[in-house]
C-alpha positions in Angstrom: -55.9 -22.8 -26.3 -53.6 -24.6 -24.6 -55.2 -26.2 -20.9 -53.4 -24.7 -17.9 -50.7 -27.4 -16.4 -49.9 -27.7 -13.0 -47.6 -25.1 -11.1 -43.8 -26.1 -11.5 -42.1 -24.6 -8.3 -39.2 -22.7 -8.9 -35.7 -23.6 -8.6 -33.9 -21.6 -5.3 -30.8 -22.6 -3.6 -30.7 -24.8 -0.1 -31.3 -23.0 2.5 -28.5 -22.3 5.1 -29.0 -25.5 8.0 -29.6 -24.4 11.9 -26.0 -24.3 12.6 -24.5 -22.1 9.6 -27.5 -19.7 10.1 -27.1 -19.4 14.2 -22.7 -18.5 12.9 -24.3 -15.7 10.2 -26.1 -14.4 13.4 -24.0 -14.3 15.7 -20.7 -12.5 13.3 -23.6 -10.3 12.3 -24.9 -9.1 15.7 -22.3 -10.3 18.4 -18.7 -10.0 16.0 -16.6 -10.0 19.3 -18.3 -13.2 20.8 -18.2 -14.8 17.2 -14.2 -14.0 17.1 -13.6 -15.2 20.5 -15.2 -19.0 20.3 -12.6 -19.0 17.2 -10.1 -17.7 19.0 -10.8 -20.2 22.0 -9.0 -22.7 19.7 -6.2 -20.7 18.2 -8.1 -19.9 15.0 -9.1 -16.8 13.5 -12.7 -17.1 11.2 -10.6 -17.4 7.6 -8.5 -20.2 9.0 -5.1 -18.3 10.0 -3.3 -18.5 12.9 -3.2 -15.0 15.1 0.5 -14.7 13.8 -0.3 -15.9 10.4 -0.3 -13.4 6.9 -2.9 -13.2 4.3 -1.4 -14.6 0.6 0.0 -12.0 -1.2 1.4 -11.0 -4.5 2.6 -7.5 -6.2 3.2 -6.6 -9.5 5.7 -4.4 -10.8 4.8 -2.0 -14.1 1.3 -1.9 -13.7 0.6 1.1 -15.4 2.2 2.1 -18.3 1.6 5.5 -18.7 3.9 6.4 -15.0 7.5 6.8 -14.7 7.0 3.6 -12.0 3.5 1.7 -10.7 2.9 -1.4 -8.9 -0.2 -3.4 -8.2 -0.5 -5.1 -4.9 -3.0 -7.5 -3.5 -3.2 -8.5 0.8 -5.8 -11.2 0.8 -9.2 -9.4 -0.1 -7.6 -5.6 -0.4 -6.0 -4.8 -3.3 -4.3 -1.2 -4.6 -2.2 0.3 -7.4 0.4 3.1 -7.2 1.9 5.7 -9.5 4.6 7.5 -9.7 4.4 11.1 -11.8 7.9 12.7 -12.0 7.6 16.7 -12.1 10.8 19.3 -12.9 10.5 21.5 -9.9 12.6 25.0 -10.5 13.9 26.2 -7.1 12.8 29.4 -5.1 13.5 31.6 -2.6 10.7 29.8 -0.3 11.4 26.4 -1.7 14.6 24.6 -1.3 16.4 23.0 -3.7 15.8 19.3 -2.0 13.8 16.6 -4.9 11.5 14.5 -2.8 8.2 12.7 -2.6 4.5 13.7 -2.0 2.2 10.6 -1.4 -1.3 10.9 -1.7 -3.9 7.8 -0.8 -7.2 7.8 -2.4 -10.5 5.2 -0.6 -13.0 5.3 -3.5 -16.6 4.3 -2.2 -16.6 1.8 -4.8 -13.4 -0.3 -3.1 -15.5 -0.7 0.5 -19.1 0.6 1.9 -17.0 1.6 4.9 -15.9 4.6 2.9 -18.9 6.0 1.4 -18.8 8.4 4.5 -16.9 11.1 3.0 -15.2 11.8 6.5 -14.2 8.3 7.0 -12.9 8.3 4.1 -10.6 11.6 3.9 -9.2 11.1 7.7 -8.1 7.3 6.6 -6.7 8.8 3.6 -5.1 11.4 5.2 -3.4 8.9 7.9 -2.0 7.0 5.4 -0.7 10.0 3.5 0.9 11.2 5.7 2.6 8.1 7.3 3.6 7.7 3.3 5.0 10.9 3.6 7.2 10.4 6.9 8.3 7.3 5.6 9.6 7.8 2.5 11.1 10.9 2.9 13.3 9.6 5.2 16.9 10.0 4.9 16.9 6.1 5.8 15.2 5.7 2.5 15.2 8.7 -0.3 18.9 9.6 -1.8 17.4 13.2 -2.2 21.1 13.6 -4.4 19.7 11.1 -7.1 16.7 13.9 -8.0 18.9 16.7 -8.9 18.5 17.7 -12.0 20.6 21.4 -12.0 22.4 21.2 -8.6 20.4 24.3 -6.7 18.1 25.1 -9.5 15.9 22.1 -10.6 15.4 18.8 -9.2 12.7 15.9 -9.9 10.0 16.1 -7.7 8.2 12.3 -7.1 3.8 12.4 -6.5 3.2 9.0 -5.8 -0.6 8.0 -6.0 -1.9 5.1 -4.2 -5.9 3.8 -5.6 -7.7 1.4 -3.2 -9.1 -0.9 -5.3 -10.6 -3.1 -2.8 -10.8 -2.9 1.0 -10.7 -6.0 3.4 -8.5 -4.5 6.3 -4.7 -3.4 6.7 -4.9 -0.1 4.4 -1.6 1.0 6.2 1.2 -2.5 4.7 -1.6 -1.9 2.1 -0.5 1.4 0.7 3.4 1.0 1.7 4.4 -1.7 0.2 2.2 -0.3 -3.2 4.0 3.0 -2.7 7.1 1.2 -2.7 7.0 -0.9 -5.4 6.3 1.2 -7.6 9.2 3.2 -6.3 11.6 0.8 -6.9 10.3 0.7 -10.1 10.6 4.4 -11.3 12.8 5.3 -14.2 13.5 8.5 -14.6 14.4 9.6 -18.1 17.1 11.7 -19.4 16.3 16.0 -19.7 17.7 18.6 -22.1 16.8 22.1 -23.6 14.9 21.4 -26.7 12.2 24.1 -28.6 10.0 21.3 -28.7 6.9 20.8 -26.9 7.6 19.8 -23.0 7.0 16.4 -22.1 5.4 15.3 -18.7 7.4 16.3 -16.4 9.2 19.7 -18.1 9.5 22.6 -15.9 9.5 26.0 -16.7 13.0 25.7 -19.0 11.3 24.1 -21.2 13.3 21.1 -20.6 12.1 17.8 -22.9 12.9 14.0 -22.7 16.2 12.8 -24.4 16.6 9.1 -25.5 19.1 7.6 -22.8 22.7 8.6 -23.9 21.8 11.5 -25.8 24.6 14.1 -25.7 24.1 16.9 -24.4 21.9 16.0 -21.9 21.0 18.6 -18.6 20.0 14.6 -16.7 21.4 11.7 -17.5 18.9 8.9 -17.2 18.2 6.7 -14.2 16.8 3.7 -12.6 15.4 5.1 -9.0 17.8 3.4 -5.7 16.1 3.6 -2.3 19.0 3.7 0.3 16.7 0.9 2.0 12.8 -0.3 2.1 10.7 0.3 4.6 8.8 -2.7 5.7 5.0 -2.7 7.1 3.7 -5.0 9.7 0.5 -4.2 11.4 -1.4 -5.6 14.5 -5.0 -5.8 15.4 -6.4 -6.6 19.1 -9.3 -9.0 18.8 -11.4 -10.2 21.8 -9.6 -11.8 24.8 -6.8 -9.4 24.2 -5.4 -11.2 21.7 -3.4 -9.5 18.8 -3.2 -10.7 15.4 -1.2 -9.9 12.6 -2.4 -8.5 9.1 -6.4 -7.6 9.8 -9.1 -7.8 8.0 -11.6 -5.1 7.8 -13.8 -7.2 10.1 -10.9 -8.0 12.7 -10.1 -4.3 12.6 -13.5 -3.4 13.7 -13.4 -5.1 16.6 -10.7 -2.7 18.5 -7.4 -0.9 17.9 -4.8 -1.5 15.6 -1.4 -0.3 15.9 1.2 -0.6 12.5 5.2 -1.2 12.3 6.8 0.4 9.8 10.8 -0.7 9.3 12.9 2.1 8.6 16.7 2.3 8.6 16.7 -0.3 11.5 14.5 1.2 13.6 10.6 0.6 14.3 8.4 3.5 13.8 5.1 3.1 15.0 1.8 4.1 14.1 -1.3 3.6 16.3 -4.8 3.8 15.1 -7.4 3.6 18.1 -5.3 2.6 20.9 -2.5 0.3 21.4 -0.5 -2.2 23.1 1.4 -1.9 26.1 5.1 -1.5 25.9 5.7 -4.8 28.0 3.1 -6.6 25.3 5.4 -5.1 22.0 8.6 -5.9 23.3 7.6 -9.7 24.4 5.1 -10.0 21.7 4.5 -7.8 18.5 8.5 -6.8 18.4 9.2 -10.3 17.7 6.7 -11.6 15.3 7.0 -8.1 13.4 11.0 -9.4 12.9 9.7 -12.1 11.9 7.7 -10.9 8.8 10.6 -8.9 7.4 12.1 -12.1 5.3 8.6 -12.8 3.7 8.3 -9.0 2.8 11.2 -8.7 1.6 10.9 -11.8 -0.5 7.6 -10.7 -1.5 9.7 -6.9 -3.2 12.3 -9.7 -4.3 10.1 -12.0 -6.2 8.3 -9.3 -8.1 11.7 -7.8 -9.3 12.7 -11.0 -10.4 10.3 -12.0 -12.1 9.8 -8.4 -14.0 13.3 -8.7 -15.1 12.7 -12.1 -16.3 10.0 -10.9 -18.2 11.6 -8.1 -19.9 9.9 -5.2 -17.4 11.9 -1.9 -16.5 13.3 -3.9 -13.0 
């Protein structure tokens, strides 16, 4: 037998000094006191100025299964959106008008913060419904480009938006993924086949044609908005300051109120509360102006560099 050695100790990591544990204390159990002394010197707790953005980067084509998806990633939170394309046949209770339906889905899985199933479906339904508001606009949706029969069918757009993870600004979030993959929607050409329907056939029994097919009930088309609508959202942090782009621990702090840019004109969205009208028009009006180049650069960049790579844009 082998004679016992001595006891090796084992291996753990440093722990935290005085200092870094008295900060993990105080965010944990005093959040607004912990903001503040940042604030105190014109710093938020990840480094950024009050009116500075998270990096951010979309993808067009994320999925290839939809008629248009895009991937989009704000700092920590990060979603995807699809775009299914249905034939719609007009009736009597239904107007002949193609549009969109969003839907916004907050797995558990994507933040603890949604494991409460009502937590969950009122944020979801929020953003759903701003989705909704905003991209049926006549500022953005050319309802003409979904005919498909004029007054009998016409496309009708469910856009899907995943959470895939959550650290705060849900609503630029889900917009600017809704979007995207808007912009990237390709809608393909229809005619009356006896074939199986594709995705997408309605009740004619109408199937996908390769583009330039003759014949064809739909020519085939690349989606145009009329114009994008731009997100830009606020959060009110301690000492009554407001800061732009949240995260989920800046949100918690107080209210939030969201921008959303839509044929020139602000629409506004507030979620607990918000500013006072003398605070947007000297304050948030102006640094929400400002963040429209770098948003739209942002739509830009992606569509560029899709096209570049031989995507659909």
């Amino acid at each position: 037998r082998l004679a016992p050695g001595p006891v090796q100790p084992c291996a753990s990591a440093p722990a935290p000094r005085a200092g870094q544990m008295d900060a993990l204390l105080l965010q944990r159990f005093h959040p607004e006191e912990y903001h503040r002394r940042f604030l105190a010197d014109g710093v938020r707790p990840d480094g950024r100025a009050p009116a500075t953005r998270r990096p951010s980067r979309l993808q067009p084509a994320a999925l290839a299964a939809a008629f248009g998806s895009a991937s989009v990633r704000l700092g920590g939170s990060s979603a995807v959106a699809g775009v299914r394309a249905e034939c719609t046949e007009a009736s009597p209770d239904l107007p002949a008008l193609g549009h969109v339906t969003a839907t916004v889905e907050l797995p558990p899985l994507c933040s603890s913060a949604f494991r409460d199933r009502h937590v969950a479906a009122g944020t979801s339904t929020f953003l759903a419904s701003a989705l909704n508001d905003v991209l049926n606009s006549p500022h953005v949706l050319d309802a003409a480009q979904l005919h498909i029969r004029e007054g009998e069918l016409y496309w009708t757009l469910h856009v899907h938006v995943v959470c895939l993870n959550y650290d705060g600004n849900a609503f630029d979030l889900c917009v600017l993924a809704a979007l995207a993959a808007l912009e990237d929607t390709f809608l393909p050409a229809l005619g009356e086949g006896s074939a199986a329907p594709s995705e997408g056939a309605g009740p004619l029994r109408l199937v996908a044609l390769p583009t330039g097919s003759p014949g064809a009930v739909s020519e085939a088309r690349q989606l145009l908005l009329k114009s994008r609508p731009l997100p830009v959202t606020f959060a009110r942090l301690p000492g009554d300051v407001w800061v732009l782009d949240p995260s989920a621990g800046e949100e918690a702090l107080g209210a939030s109120v969201s921008l959303c840019l839509v044929g020139g004109r602000w629409l506004v969205y507030h979620r607990g509360g918000g500013a006072t009208a003398e605070r947007f028009l000297s304050e948030l009006m102006p640094l929400a102006r400002g963040s429209v180049p770098a948003l739209a650069e942002l739509l830009d960049g992606a569509r560029r560099a899709a096209a570049l790579t031989g995507g659909k844009l």
